[in-house]
N, C-alpha and C positions, 0 to 999 in steps of 0.2 A: 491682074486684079489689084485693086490699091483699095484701101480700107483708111478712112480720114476720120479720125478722133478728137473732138475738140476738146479743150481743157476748160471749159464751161462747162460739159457734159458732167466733171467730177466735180462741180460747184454745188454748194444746196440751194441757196440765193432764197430770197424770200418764199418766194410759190415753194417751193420744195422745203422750208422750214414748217409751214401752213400745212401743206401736205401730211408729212409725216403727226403733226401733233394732231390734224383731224382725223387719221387713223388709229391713233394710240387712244385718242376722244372716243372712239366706235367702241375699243376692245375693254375699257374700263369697266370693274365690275360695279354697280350701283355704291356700294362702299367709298371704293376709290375715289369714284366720279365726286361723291358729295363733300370727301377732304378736301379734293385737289379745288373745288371750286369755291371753296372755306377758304385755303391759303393765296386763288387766283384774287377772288370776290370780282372783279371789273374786267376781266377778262377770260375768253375761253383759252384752254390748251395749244388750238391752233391758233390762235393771235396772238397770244404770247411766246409762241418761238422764236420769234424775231428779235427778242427785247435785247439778247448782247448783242444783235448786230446792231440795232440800232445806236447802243447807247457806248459801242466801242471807239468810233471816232472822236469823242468827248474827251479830252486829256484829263478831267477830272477824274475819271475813271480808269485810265491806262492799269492802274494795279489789278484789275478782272480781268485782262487779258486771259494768262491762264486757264479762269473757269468758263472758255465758252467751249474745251474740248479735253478730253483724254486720250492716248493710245495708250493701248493694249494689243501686245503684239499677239498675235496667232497662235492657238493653242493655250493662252498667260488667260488669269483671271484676273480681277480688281486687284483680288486681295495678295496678287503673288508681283504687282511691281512697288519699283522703287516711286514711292507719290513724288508728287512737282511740292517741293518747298513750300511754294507760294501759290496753291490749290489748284487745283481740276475741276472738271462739269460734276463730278460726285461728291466730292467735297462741297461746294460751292450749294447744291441743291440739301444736299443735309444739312449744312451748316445754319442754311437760311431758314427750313422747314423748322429746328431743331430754336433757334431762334424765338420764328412766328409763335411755334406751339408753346415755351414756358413765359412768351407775356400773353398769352390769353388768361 
């Protein structure tokens, strides 16, 4: 028996970035739903997942590299590693929320 795994299979790629934020879109409570669409305005959750890939090959932006991802190894929470110098997807998303919200 042979068992063949492709390494596309561990890829998100667009559909699977769409994916995942039209389900996180489903589980939102009416609250949620009306920030996140406050700080979206022109986009929904799942269309907007794509935006560092898109805008990662632009050298203009090479310094957001770091914030299109975190690890956390197994069993670790946020708050128990050493952060990336140069920020993470958690950083990056607070940072810019934290931002949005003291110039309204």
């Amino acid at each position: 028996m042979a068992i063949v795994i492709s390494t596309s299979a561990f890829s998100w790629g667009k559909t699977g970035h769409r994916v995942v934020g039209y389900v996180a879109q489903q589980h939102l409570s009416k609250k949620a739903n009306k920030r996140i669409n406050k700080i979206l305005t022109d986009y929904s959750l799942e269309m907007s997942g794509n935006f560092m890939d898109f805008i990662k090959a632009d050298t203009t932006y090479r310094h957001m590299g770091s914030w299109h991802y975190v690890s956390i190894p197994d069993g670790k929470l946020y708050a128990d590693i050493t952060k990336n110098p140069k920020g993470d997807v958690i950083w990056a998303i607070e940072t810019l929320i934290t931002r949005h919200y003291s110039s309204i």
